[in-house]
C-alpha positions as CSV (number, residue, x, y, z in Angstrom):
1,X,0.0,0.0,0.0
2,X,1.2,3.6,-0.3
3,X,3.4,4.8,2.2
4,X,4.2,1.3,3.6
5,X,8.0,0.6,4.2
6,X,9.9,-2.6,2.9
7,X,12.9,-3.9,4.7
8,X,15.8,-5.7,3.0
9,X,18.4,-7.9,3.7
10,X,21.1,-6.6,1.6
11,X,23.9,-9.0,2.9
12,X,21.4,-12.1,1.8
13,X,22.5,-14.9,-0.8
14,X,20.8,-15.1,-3.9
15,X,17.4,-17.4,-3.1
16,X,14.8,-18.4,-5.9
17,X,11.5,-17.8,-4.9
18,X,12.3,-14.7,-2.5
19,X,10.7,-11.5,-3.6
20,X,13.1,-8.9,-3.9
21,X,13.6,-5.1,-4.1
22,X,15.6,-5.0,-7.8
23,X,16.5,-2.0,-10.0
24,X,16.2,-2.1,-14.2
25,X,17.0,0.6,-16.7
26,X,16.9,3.2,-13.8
27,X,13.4,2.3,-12.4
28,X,12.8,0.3,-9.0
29,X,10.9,-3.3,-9.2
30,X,9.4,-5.8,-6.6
31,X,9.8,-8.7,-7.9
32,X,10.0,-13.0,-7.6
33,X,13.8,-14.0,-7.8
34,X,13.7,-17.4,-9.4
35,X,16.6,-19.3,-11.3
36,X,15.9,-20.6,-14.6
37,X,18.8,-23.0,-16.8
38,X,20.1,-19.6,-18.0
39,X,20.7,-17.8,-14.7
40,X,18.5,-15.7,-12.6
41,X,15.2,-13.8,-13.8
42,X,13.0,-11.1,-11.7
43,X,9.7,-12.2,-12.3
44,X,6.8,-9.7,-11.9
45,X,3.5,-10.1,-9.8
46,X,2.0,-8.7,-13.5
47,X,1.3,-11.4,-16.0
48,X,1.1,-9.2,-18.6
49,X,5.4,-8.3,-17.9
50,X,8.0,-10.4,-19.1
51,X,10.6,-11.5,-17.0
52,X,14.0,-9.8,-16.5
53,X,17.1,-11.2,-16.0
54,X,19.6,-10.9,-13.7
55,X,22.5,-9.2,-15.9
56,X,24.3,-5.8,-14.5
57,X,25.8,-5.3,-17.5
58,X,22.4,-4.7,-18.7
59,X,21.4,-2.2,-15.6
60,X,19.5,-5.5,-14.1
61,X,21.0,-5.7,-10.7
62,X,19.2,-6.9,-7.6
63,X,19.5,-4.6,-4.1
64,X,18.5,-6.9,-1.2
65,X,15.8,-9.6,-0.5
66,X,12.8,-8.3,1.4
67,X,12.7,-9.3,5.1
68,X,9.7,-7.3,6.8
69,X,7.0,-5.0,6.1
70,X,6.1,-1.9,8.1
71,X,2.4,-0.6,7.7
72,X,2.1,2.8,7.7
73,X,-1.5,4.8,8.1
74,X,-2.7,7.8,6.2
């Protein structure tokens, strides 16, 4: 929800099926980690998106897994 706060485990080894706080082309993503035979893909919640993969050389990098969620109120 707006205004609620992620927290991430930056330190964290790579873990498919942990949702992670990612960056792509200069834009933030949440997003599934999962490894696939070719390496590691972000995988969005939206069905209509594509996945991305892992590749820095390509401005794909992934910042830290998410541990917790804080709820904040309007």
């Amino acid at each position: 929800m707006d205004g609620d706060i992620l927290i991430a485990d930056t330190a964290a080894l790579p873990r498919s099926g942990r949702l992670v706080i990612a960056s792509a082309g200069g834009q933030i993503l949440l997003a599934e980690l999962r490894r696939q035979d070719t390496g590691w893909v972000l995988v969005s919640g939206d069905a209509t998106r594509q996945a991305l993969r892992v590749d820095p050389s390509q401005d794909v990098d992934i910042w830290g897994h998410v541990v917790g969620l804080v709820r904040t109120e309007d």
